[in-house]
C-alpha positions in Angstrom: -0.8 -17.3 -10.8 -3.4 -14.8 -12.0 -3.5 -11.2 -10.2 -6.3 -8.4 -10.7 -3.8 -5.7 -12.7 -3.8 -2.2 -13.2 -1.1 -1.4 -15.6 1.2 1.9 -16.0 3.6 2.5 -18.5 6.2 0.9 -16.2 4.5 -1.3 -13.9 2.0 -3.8 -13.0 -0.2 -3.3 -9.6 -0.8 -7.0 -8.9 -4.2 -7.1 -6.5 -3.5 -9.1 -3.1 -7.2 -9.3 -1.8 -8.3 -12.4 0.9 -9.5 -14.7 -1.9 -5.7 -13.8 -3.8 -4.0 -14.6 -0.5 -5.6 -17.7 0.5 -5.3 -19.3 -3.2 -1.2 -18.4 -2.9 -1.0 -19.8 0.7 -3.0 -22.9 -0.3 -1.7 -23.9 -3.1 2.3 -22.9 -3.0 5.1 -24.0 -0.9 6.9 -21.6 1.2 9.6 -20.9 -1.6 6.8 -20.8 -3.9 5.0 -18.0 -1.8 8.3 -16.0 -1.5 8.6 -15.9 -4.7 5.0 -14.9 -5.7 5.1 -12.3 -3.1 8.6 -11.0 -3.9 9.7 -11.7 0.1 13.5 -12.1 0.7 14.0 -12.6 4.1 12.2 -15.4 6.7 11.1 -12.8 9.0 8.8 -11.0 6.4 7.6 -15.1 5.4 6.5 -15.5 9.2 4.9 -11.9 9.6 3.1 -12.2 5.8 2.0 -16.6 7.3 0.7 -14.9 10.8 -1.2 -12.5 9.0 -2.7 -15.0 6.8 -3.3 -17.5 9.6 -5.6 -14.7 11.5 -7.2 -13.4 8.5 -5.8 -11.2 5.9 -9.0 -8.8 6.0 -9.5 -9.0 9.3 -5.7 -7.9 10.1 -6.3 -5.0 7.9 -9.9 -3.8 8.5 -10.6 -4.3 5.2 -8.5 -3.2 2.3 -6.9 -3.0 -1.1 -3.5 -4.0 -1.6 -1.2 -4.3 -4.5 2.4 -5.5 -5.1 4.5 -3.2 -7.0 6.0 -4.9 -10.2 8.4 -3.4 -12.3 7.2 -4.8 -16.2 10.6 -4.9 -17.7 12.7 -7.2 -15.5 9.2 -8.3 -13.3 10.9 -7.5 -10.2 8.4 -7.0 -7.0 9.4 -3.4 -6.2 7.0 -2.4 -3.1 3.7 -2.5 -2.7 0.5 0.1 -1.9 -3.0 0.3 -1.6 -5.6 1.5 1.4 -6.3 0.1 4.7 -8.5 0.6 7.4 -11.2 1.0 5.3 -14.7 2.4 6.1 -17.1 1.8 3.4 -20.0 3.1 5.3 -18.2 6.3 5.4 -16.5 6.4 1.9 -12.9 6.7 3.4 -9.4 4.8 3.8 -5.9 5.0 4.0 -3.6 4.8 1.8 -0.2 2.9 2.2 3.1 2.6 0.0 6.4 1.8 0.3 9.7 0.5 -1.7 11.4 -2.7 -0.7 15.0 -1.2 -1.2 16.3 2.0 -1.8 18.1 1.2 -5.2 14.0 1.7 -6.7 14.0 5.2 -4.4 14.1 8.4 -6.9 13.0 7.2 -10.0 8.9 8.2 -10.0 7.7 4.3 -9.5 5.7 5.6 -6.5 4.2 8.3 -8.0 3.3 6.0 -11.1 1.9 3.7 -8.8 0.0 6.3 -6.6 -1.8 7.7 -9.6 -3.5 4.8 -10.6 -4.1 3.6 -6.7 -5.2 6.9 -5.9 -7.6 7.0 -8.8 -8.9 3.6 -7.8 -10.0 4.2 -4.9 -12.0 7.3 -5.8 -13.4 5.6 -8.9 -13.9 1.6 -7.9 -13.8 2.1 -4.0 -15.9 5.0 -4.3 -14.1 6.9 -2.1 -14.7 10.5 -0.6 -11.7 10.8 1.6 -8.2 9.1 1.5 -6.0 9.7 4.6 -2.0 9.0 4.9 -0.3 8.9 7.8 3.1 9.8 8.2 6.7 10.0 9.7 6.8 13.8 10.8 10.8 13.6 9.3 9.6 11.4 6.0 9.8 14.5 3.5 9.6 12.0 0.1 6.6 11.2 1.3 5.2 14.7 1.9 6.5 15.5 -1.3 4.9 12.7 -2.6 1.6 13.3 -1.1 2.0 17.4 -1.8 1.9 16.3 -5.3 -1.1 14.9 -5.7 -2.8 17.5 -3.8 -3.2 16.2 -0.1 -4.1 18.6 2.9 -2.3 18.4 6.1 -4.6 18.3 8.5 -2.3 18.1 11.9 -0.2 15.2 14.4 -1.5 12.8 15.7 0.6 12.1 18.8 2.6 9.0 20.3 0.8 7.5 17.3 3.4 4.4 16.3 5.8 2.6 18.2 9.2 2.3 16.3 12.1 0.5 18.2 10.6 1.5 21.7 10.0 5.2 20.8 6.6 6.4 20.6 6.5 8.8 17.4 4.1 11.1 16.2 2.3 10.9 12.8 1.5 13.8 10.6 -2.6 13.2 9.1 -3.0 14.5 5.5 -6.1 13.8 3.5 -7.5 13.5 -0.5 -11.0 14.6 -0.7 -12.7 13.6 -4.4 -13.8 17.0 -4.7 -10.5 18.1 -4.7 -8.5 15.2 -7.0 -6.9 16.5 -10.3 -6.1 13.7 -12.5 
């Protein structure tokens, strides 16, 4: 299968848009589809099929999303990209994450992040990227502190996680303020 790449030194950002995501769920088997989409479990299968079934864009209110793959041994890693975006008002929010902790601490999400975060200021045409995080989730505030983000405040009872509401802190990327 071809993917829409952006290539770092140490990885390839694979591009999972609708018209990606209908192709691999119409033409592939279920093995076939765990395979291209680096799932390992039947539970992520159903959740990634559901999703499909009701609309890929339409689940995420329009986005960017790319799977995470490390080049040397071609391993799916994670994946990131923006959601909930708002083209109309030139913002979005980013997403990330690593599919086990044994790629944790070794700078793939901050190789990654450059080149997404770039991407959507450059192809999106973005003025404002948001995250939204865990109030306890420090990589990823040191992650985002990085590259420069602004927290803005908590957005409370935000996500529900195992029955427990929990707050989310906002943070935000404005194109005026990006530093390659």
């Amino acid at each position: 299968m071809a993917f829409e790449t952006i290539e770092t030194e140490r990885l390839l950002l694979q591009k999972l848009d609708t018209k990606t995501m209908n192709q691999i769920f119409e033409t592939n088997n279920e093995n076939e589809i765990k395979k291209i989409l680096g799932i390992t479990n039947e539970e992520e299968f159903v959740r990634q099929k559901k999703i499909y079934q009701q609309g890929y864009e339409s689940y995420n209110q329009k986005m960017f999303n790319f799977q995470i793959v490390e080049k040397q041994t071609y391993t799916i890693i994670g994946n990131c990209g923006f959601h909930t975006w708002n083209p109309q008002h030139h913002r979005a929010e980013i997403g990330y994450a690593l599919n086990s902790d044994e790629f944790k601490n070794k700078g793939f999400m901050k190789e990654a992040l450059e080149k997404i975060i770039e991407f959507g200021f450059q192809d999106m045409e973005l003025n404002r990227i948001e995250a939204l995080i865990g109030e306890h989730n420090i990589p990823s505030r040191k992650l985002l502190d990085y590259f420069g983000f602004t927290k803005e405040g908590a957005m409370r009872g935000h996500y529900l996680i195992n029955g427990v509401f929990e707050d989310s802190i906002l943070y935000s990327l404005l194109q005026s303020e990006y530093k390659k």
